[in-house]
NUSE-861241 format. One record per residue (C-alpha): residue number from 1; residue in three letters; x, y, z. Coordinates in steps of 0.2 Angstrom, whole numbers, plus 5000, padded with zeros to 4 digits. Layout:
<rs>
R num residu   xx   yy   zz
R NUM    ALA    X    Y    Z
...
</rs>
This chain:
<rs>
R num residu   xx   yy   zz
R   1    UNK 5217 6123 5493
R   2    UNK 5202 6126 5501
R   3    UNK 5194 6146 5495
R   4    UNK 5181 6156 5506
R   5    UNK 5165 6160 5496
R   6    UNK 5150 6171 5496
R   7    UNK 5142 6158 5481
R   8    UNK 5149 6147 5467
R   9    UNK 5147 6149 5448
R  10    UNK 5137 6139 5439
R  11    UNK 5147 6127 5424
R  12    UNK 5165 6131 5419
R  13    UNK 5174 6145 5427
R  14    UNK 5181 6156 5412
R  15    UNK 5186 6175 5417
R  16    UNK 5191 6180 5432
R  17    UNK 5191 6196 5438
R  18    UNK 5202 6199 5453
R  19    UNK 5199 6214 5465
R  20    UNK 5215 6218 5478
R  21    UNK 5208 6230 5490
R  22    UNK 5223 6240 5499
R  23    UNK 5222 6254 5513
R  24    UNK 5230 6266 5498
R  25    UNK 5223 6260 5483
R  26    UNK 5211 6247 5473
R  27    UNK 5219 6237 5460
R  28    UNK 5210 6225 5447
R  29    UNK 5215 6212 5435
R  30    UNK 5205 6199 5423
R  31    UNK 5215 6181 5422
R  32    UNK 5232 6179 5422
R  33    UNK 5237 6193 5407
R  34    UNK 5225 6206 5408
R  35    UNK 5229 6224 5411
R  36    UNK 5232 6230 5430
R  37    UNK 5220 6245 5433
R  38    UNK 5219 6254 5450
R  39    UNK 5211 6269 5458
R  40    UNK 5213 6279 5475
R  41    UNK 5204 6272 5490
R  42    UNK 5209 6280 5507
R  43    UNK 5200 6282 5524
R  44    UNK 5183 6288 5515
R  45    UNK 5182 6275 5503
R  46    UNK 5166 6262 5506
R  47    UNK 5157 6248 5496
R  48    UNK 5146 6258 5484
R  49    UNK 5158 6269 5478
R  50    UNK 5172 6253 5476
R  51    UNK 5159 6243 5465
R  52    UNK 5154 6258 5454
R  53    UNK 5174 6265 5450
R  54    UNK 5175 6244 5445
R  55    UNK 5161 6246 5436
R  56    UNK 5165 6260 5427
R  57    UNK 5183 6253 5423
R  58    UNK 5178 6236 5417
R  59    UNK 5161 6231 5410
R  60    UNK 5153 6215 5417
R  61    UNK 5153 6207 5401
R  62    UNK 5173 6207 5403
R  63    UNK 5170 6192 5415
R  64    UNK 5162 6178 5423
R  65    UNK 5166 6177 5441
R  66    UNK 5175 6189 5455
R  67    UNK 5189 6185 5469
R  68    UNK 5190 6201 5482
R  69    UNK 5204 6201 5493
R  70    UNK 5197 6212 5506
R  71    UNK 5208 6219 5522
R  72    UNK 5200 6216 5538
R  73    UNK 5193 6200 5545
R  74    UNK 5182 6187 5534
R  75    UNK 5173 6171 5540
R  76    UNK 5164 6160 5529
R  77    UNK 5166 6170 5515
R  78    UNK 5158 6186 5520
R  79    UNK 5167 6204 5529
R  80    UNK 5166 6202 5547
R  81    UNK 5171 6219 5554
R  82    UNK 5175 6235 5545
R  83    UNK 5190 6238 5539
R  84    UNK 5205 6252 5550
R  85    UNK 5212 6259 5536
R  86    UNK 5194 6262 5523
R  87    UNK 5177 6269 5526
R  88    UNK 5162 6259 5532
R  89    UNK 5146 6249 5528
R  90    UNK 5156 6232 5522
R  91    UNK 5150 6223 5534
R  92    UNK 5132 6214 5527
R  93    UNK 5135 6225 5511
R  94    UNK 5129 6210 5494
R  95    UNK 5145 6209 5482
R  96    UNK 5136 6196 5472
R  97    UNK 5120 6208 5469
R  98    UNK 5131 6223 5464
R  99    UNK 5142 6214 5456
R 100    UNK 5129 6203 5445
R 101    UNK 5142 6189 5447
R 102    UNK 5148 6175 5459
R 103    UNK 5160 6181 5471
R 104    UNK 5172 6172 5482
R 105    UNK 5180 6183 5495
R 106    UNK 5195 6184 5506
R 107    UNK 5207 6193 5518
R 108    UNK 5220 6203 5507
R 109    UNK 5233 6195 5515
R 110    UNK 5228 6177 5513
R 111    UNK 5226 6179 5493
R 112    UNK 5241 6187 5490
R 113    UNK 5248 6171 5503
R 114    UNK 5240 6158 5491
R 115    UNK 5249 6168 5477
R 116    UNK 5266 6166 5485
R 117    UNK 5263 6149 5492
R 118    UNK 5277 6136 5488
R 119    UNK 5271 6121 5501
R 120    UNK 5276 6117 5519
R 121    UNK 5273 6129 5533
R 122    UNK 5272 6149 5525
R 123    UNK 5271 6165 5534
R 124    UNK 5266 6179 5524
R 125    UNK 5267 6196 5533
R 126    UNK 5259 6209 5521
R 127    UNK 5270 6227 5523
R 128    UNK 5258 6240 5517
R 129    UNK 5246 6251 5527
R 130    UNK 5245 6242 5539
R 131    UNK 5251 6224 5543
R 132    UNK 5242 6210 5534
R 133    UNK 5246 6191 5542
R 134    UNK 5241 6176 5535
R 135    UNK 5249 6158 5540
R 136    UNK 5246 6142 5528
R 137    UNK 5252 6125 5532
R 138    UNK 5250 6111 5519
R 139    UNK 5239 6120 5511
R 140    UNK 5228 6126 5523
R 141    UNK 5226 6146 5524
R 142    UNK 5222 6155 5539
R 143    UNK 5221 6174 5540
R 144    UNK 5223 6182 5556
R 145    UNK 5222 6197 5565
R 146    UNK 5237 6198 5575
R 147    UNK 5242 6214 5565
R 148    UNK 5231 6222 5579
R 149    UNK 5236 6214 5595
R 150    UNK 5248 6222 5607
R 151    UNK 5265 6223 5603
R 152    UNK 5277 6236 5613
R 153    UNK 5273 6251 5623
R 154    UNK 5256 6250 5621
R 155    UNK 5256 6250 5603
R 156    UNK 5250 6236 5592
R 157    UNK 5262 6227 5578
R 158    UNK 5255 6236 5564
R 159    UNK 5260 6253 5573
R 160    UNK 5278 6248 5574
R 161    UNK 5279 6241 5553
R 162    UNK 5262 6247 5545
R 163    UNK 5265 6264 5535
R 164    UNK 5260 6275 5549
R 165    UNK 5274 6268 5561
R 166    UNK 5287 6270 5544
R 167    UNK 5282 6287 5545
R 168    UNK 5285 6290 5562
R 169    UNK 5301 6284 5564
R 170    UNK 5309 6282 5549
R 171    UNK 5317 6268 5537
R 172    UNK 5331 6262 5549
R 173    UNK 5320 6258 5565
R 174    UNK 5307 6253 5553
R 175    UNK 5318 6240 5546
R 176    UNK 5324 6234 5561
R 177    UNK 5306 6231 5569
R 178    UNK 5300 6221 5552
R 179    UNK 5316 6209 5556
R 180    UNK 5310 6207 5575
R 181    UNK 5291 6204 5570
R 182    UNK 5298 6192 5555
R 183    UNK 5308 6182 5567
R 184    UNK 5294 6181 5582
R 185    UNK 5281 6177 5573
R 186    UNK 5290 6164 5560
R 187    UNK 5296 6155 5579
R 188    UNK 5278 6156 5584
R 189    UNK 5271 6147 5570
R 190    UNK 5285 6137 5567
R 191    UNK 5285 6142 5548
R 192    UNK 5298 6133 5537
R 193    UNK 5298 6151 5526
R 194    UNK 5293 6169 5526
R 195    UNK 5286 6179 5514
R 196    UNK 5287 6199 5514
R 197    UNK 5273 6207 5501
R 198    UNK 5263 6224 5504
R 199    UNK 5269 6237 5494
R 200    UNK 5282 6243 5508
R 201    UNK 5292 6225 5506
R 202    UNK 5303 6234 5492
R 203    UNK 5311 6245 5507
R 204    UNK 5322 6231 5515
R 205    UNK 5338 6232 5511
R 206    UNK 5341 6216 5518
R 207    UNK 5330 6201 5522
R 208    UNK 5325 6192 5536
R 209    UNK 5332 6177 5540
R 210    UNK 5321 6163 5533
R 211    UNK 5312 6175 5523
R 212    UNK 5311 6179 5505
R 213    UNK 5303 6195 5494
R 214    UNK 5284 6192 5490
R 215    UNK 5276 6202 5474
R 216    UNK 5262 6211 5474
R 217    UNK 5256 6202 5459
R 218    UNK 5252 6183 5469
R 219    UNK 5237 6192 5474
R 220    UNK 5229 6193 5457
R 221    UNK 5237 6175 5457
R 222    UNK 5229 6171 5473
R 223    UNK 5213 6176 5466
R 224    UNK 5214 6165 5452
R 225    UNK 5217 6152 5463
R 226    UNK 5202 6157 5473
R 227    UNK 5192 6149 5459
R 228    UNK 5204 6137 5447
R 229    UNK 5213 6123 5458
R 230    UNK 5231 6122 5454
R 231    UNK 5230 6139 5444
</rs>
């Protein structure tokens, strides 16, 4: 499976530290077993201040490499626009430098999507914050976007099933627009499956048709994957 990257490590890849970058929250994890650690991030939250809270939580001698799932738009391995739901300066802001290690770096949705990916055509519609999507077809990830194109009334999908729109009007029409979306978008890509992960996925009562409860955990496997082919 083919992983975006900002530069590769030199020799064996040994320890892995994953970083999962969420509208509410930053969570981290070394390899498969290591302890999960998280801190608040929020609409203030920029680059600096996310690499020093990492810093200070884990020691760079605790690993050899980093995968970042960041949520916003990536091409080629580096941020492409600032993220909605964070503060700013991502854009052109050196991982690798601050870090002091190789770093391979994706949309959030797209690694927790390698996590969960079980072959064929997968749609994985991230429920958190806002709406992460992210389609992969024989192995082949694509993140998109389409979280922010227009959807009804002049409101945009993430509107209608991000957090903001759960708030807004509630579990029951909330439920009932993460069902339409599901179906719509599996029919446009003409996914075999879909996958419901974000931390809101644990709100459905029932599931889609055609779709099955993602974890929260394939992101860290996901970012394993980033780096360690068939991990």
């Amino acid at each position: 499976m083919p992983a975006s990257k900002r530069t590769s490590a030199a020799g064996p890849v040994r320890r892995v530290l994953v970083i999962d970058v969420g509208g509410a929250h930053v969570k981290l994890r070394i390899d498969a077993h290591g302890k999960i650690q998280k801190f608040d991030s929020g609409p203030r939250m920029g680059p600096t201040y996310m690499v020093r809270e990492i810093r200070r939580l884990v020691p760079d001698t605790a690993y050899d490499v980093v995968s970042m799932g960041y949520p916003g738009p990536v091409l080629r391995g580096r941020i492409a626009a600032e993220p909605h739901n964070l503060g700013g300066r991502w854009v052109g802001f050196d991982f690798a430098r601050a870090f002091g290690k190789p770093i391979r770096i994706v949309n959030d949705a797209a690694m927790q999507a390698i996590g969960s990916y079980r072959g064929g055509r997968m749609l994985f519609l991230g429920l958190g914050t806002g709406l992460g999507v992210a389609f992969i077809s024989d192995g082949e990830v694509e993140a998109t976007e389409l979280g922010h194109l227009p959807y009804k009334r002049g409101r945009s999908y993430e509107d209608y099933v991000g957090e903001a729109g759960r708030e807004r009007r509630g579990n029951k029409k909330w439920r009932k627009s993460v069902f339409d979306v599901s179906a719509d978008l599996q029919a446009a890509f003409e996914a075999d499956y879909v996958v419901l992960g974000g931390g809101n996925a644990v709100r459905m009562k029932k599931l889609p048709h055609g779709a099955r409860l993602g974890d929260n955990n394939n992101a860290f496997t996901g970012g394993l994957r980033l780096w360690r082919r068939g991990g």
